[in-house]
C-alpha positions as CSV (number, residue, x, y, z in Angstrom):
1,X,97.1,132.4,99.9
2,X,97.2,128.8,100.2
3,X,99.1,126.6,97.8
4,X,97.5,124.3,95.8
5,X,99.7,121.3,93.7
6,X,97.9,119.3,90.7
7,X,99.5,117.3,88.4
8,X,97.6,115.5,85.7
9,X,98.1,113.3,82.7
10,X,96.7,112.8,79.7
11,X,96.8,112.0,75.8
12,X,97.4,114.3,72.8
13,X,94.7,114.1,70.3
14,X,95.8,112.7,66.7
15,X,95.1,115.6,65.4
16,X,98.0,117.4,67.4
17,X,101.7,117.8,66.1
18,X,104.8,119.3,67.3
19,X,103.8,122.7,66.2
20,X,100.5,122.6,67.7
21,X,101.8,121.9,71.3
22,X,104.2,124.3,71.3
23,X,101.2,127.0,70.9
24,X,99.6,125.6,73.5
25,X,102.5,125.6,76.2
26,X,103.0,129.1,74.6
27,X,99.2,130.4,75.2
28,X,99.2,128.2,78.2
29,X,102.3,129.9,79.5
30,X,100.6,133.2,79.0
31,X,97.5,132.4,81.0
32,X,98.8,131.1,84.0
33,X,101.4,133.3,84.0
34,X,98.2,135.8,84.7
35,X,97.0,133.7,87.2
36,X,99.9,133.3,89.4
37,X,99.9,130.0,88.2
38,X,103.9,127.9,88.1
39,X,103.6,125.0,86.2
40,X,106.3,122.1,84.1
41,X,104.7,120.1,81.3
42,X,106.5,117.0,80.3
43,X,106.0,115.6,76.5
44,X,106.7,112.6,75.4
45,X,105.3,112.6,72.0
46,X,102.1,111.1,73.1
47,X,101.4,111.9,76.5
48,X,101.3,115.2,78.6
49,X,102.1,115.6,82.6
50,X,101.4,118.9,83.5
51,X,102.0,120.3,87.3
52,X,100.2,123.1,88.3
53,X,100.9,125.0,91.3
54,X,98.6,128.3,92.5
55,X,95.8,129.5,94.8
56,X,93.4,126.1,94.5
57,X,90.4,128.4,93.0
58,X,93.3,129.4,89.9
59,X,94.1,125.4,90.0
60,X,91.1,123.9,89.6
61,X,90.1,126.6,86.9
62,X,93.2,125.8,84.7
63,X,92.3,122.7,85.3
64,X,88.7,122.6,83.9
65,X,90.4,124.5,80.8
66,X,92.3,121.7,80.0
67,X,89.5,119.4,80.0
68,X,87.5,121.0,78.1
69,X,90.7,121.2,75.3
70,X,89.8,118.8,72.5
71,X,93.8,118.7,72.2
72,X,93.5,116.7,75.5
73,X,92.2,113.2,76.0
74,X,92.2,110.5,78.6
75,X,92.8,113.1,81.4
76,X,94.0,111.4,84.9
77,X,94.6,113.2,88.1
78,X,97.6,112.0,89.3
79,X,97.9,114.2,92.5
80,X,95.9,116.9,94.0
81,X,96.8,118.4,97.5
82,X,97.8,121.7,99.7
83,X,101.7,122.1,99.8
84,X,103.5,124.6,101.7
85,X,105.8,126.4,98.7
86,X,106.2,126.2,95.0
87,X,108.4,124.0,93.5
88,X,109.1,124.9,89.8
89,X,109.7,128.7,90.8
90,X,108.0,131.7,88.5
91,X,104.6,131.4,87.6
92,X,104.2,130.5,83.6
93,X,105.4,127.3,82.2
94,X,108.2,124.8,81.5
95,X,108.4,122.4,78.5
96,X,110.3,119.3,78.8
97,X,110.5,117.2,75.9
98,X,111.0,113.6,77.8
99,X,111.3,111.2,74.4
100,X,114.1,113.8,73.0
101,X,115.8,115.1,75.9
102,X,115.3,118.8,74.3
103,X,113.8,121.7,76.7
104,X,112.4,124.7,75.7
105,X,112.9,127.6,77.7
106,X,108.8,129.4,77.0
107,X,109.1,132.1,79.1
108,X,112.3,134.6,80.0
109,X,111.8,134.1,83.8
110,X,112.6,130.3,83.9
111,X,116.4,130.6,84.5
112,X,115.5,127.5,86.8
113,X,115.1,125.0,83.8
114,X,118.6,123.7,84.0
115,X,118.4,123.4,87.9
116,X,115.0,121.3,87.7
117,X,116.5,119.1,85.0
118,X,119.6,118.3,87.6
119,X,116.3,118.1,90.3
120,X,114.7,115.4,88.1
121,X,118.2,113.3,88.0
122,X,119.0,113.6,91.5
123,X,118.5,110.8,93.7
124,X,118.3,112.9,97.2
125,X,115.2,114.9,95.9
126,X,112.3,113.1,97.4
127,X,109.0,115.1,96.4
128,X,105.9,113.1,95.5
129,X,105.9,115.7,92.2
130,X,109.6,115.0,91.7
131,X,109.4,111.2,91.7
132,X,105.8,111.2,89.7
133,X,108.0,113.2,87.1
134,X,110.5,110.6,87.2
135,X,107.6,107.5,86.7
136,X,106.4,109.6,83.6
137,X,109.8,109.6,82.2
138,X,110.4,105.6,82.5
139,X,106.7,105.4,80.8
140,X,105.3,103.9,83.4
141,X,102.1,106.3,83.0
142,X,101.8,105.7,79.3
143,X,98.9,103.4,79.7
144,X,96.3,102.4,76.7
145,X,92.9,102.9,78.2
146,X,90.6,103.7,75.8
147,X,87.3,101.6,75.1
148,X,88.1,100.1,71.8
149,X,85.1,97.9,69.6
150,X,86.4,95.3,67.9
151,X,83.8,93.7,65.4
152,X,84.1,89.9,66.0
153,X,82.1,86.2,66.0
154,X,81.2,86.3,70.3
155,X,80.1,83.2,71.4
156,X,76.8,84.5,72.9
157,X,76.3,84.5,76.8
158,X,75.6,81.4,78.4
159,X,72.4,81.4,80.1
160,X,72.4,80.8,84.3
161,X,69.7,77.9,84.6
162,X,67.6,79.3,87.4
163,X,64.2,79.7,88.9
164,X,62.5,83.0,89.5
165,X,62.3,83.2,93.4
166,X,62.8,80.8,96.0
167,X,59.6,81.2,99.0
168,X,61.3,83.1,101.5
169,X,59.1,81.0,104.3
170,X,61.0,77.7,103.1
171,X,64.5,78.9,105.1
172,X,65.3,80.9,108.7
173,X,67.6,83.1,106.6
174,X,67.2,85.3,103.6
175,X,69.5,86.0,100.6
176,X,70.3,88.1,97.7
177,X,72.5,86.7,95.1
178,X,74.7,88.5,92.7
179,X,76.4,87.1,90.0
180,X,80.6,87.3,89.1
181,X,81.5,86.9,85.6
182,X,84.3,86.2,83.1
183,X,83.7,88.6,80.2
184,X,86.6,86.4,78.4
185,X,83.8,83.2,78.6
186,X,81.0,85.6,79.0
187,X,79.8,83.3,81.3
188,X,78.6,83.5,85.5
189,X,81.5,81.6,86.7
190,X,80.4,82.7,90.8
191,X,77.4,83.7,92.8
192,X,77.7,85.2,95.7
193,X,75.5,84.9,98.4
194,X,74.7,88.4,100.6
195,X,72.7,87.7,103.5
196,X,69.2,90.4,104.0
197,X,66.6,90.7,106.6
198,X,63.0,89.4,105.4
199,X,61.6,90.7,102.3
200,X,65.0,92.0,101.0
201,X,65.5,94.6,104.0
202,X,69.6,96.0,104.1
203,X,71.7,93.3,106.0
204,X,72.3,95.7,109.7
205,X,68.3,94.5,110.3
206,X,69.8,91.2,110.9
207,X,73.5,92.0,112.0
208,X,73.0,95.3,114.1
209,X,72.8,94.6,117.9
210,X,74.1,91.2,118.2
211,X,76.6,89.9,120.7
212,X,79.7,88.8,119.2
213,X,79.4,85.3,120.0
214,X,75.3,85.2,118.3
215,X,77.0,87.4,115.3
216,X,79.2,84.9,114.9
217,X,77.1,81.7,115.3
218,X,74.4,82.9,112.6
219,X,77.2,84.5,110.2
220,X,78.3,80.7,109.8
221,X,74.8,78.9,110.1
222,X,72.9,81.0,107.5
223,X,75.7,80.0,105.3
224,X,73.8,76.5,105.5
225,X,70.5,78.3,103.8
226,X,72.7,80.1,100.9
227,X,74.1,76.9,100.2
228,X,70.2,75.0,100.0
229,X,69.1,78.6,98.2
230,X,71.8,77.9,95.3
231,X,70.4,74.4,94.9
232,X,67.1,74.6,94.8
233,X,67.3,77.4,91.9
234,X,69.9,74.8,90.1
235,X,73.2,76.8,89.5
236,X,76.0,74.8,88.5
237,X,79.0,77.0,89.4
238,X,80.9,78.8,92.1
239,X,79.5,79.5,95.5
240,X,81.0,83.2,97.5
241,X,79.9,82.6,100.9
242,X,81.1,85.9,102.5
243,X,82.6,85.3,106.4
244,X,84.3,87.2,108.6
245,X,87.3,86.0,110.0
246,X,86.1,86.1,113.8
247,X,83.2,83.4,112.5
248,X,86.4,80.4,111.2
249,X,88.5,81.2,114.7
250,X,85.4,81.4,117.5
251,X,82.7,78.7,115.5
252,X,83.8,75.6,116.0
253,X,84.2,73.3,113.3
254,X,82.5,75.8,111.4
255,X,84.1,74.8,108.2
256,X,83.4,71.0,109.1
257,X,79.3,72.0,109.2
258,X,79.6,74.0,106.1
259,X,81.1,71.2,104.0
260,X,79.3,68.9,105.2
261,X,75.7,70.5,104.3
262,X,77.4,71.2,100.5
263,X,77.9,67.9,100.2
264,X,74.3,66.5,101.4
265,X,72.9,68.7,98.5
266,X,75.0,67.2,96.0
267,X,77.0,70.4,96.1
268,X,80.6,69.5,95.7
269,X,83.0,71.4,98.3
270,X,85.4,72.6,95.7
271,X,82.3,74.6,94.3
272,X,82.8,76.8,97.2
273,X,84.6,79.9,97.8
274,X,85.3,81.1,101.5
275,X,85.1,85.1,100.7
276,X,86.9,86.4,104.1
277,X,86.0,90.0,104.7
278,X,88.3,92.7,106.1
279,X,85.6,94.1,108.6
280,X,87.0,92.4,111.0
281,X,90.7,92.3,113.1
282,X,91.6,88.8,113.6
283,X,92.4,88.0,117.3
284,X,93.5,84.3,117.1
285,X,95.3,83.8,114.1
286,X,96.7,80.2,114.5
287,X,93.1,79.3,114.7
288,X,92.3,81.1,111.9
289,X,94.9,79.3,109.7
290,X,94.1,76.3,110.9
291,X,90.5,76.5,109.9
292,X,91.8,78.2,105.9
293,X,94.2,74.6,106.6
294,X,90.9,72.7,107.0
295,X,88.8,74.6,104.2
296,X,91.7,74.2,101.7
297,X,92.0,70.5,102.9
298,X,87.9,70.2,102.0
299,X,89.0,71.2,99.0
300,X,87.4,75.1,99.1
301,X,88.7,77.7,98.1
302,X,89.6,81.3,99.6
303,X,88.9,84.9,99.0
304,X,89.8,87.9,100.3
305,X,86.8,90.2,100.0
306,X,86.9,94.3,100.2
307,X,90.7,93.9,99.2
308,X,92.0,97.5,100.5
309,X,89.2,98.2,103.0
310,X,89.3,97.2,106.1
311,X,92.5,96.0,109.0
312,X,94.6,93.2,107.3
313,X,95.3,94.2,103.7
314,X,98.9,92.8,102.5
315,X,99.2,91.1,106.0
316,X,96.3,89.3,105.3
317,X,97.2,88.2,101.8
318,X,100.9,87.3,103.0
319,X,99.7,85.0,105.2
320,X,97.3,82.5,103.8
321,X,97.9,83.5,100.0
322,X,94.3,83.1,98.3
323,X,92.9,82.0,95.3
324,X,91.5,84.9,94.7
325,X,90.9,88.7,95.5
326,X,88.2,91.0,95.1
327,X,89.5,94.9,95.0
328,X,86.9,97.1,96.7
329,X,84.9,99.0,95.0
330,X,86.4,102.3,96.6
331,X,89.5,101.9,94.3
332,X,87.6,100.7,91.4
333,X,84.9,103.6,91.3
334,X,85.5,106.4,89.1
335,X,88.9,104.8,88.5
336,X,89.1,106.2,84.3
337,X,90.2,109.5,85.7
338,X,91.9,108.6,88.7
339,X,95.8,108.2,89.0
340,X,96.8,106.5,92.1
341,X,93.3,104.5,92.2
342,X,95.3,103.2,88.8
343,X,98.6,102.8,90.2
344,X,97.6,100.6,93.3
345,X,95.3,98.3,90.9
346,X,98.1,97.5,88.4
347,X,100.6,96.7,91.5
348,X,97.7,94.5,93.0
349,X,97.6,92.9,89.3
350,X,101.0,92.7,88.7
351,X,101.7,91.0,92.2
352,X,98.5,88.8,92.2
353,X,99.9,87.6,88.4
354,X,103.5,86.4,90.7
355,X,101.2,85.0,93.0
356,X,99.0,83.2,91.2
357,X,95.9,84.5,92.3
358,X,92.9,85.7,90.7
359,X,92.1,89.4,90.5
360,X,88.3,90.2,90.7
361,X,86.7,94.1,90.4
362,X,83.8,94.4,92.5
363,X,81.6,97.0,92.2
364,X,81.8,98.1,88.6
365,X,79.3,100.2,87.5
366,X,80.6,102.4,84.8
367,X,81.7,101.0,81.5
368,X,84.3,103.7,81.5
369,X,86.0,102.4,84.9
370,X,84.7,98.8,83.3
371,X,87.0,99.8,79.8
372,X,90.0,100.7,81.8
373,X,90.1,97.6,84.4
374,X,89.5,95.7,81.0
375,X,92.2,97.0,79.2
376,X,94.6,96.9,82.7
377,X,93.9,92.9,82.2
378,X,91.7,92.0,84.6
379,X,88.2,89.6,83.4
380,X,86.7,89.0,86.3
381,X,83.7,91.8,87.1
382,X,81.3,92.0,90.0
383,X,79.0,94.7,90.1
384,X,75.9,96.4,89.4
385,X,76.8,97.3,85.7
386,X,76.1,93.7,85.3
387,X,73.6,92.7,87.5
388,X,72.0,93.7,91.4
389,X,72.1,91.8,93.6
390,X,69.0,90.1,93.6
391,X,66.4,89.1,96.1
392,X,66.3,85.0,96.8
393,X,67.1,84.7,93.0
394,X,69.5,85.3,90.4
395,X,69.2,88.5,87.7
396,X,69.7,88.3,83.8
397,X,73.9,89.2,83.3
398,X,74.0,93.0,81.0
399,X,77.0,91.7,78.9
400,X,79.5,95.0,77.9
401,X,79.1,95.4,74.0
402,X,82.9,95.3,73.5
403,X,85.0,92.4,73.3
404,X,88.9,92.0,72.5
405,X,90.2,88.8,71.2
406,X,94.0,89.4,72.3
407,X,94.6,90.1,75.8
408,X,98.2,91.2,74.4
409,X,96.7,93.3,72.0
410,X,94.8,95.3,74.6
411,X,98.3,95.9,77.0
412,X,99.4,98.2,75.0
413,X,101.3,99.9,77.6
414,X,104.6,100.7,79.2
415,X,105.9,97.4,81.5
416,X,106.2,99.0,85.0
């Protein structure tokens, strides 16, 4: 049989006292007990992290117990993978009061309970379950993430002053534009412009095929359409022009030509954001920094796109520090019930805060995974739960129904 390790965490319903979780560890400790299953719960008063260790069928149907137990709430998978042995022992289960420092021996074959508690204190024992226990304890997964209405005077959304469509036959390049917003101002504070093939056709019609040097000569000029695109329809904010890195180091004076067309629109350079992707291994980086020397100089500013996608990552950030970053939307989808997609956006949030750069979710399209990156602080939201992109125009903003008034009021969660 192959092993199978899941460890979960999640919220005790109000309804639930001492009493109550004691019969379930005890009924708990029963089942899996039949089912070969070994397992530890932790307690904390609040919170439950629960390892399970069996065949991965037994796992995953202890599992979809638990979730459907109304005892449970917020349920996050925390880790889920094949290991070679089991670590807490004889199948049943282990109660660890964390907030008193009281444990419960459930079940007569668990003379290991004192050993595991000496496990948890040790510093040589270096287990992922081990050192997720040890998180749990400090409170660092004790996280408020539920979506909360609060009944309040909005200020309602400001409206983007465009046109309906733009005549594709007017440029040599072709656009969609999707909107970034603040749900703080409920306001479009961005667009971003996301170059298509004619008549709205996916962007490898127009990409696919080409030799670097032509890829990289029309990823900069069409940037000169966008731009006229974003006038013409008459929006007044923040301009995403989306670049690959290759484009700044091999187009000369790329940056240069881009300003310089901004400015003969009446577009002011400091409207623009330089979104550079991480598609794309940068070869020359001296040039590279010297062209995000001449943007910043221009007075642009700089994004990293795809945050956690593609080759650079934290070297990328490191070295030309941005204004702002935009997490991919592989870490932000399904992210309510996902534990390390949770853990790597808070550290990204909690450095980008030291940093002084702003934190954008891209690809939101749940108002779950929308509720927790709320509540995790982040206001910034790209994404099609409020608006596709849309085809040489802009789309009408779908504005979440919740709002919170107190950013410190919504933290309501262990510092890590």
């Amino acid at each position: 049989m192959t092993l199978h390790q899941l460890i979960y965490r999640s919220k005790k319903s109000q309804w639930v006292g001492s009493a109550e979780v004691r019969s379930i560890i005890e009924r708990s400790s029963t089942i899996n007990k039949n089912m070969s299953i070994s397992g530890t719960l932790l307690f904390d008063g609040e919170y439950f992290l629960q390892v399970l260790e069996g065949s991965q069928s037994e796992v995953l149907e202890c599992l979809c117990r638990i979730q459907a137990d109304p005892a449970h709430s917020q349920l996050v998978i925390l880790l889920d993978e094949t290991v070679d042995e089991r670590e807490f022992g004889t199948p049943g289960m282990q109660l660890i009061e964390s907030q008193t420092g009281i444990v419960s021996k459930l079940e007569d074959g668990l003379s290991n309970l004192s050993i595991f508690i000496r496990m948890l204190d040790n510093p040589g024992m270096k287990s992922k379950a081990n050192m997720i226990i040890k998180a749990f304890r400090k409170g660092r997964w004790n996280i408020c993430d539920e979506l909360i209405s609060i009944k309040k005077s909005a200020p309602p959304p400001q409206k983007t002053c465009v046109r309906k469509s733009i005549v594709e036959r007017s440029y040599p390049h072709y656009f969609a534009f999707q909107p970034i917003v603040d749900v703080n101002l409920m306001k479009v504070t961005c667009v971003e412009a996301l170059i298509r093939g004619f008549g709205g056709t996916p962007p490898y019609t127009v990409l696919n095929d080409l030799e670097p040097e032509a890829l990289f000569k029309l990823d900069v000029e069409s940037k000169l359409s966008a731009l006229s695109m974003v006038g013409e329809m008459g929006f007044e904010g923040s301009i995403a022009l989306n670049l690959l890195p290759m484009s700044l180091v091999s187009y000369q004076g790329s940056v240069e030509l881009i300003a310089k067309h901004a400015k003969s629109l009446g577009i002011s350079p400091r409207r623009l954001v330089i979104e550079v992707t991480e598609d794309q291994a940068i070869e020359n980086l001296d040039v590279f920094m010297e062209a995000i020397k001449t943007a910043r100089h221009a007075g642009m500013r700089l994004s990293i796109d795809d945050f956690g996608a593609g080759y650079a990552g934290l070297s990328l950030l490191a070295d030309f520090q941005p204004h702002k970053i935009k997490i991919d939307r592989k870490i932000v989808d399904n992210i309510k019930g996902n534990g390390p997609r949770q853990a790597i956006v808070k550290s990204v949030i909690e450095f980008s805060e030291r940093l002084g750069i702003e934190v954008v979710a891209e690809g939101v399209e749940d108002e779950s995974d929308l509720a927790w990156l709320f509540a995790a602080g982040i206001r910034n939201f790209q994404g099609y739960y409020f608006s596709r992109p849309a085809y040489m125009s802009l789309h009408e903003v779908n504005w979440p129904d919740f709002l919170v008034e107190d950013i410190d009021w919504v933290s309501q969660k262990v510092e890590a």
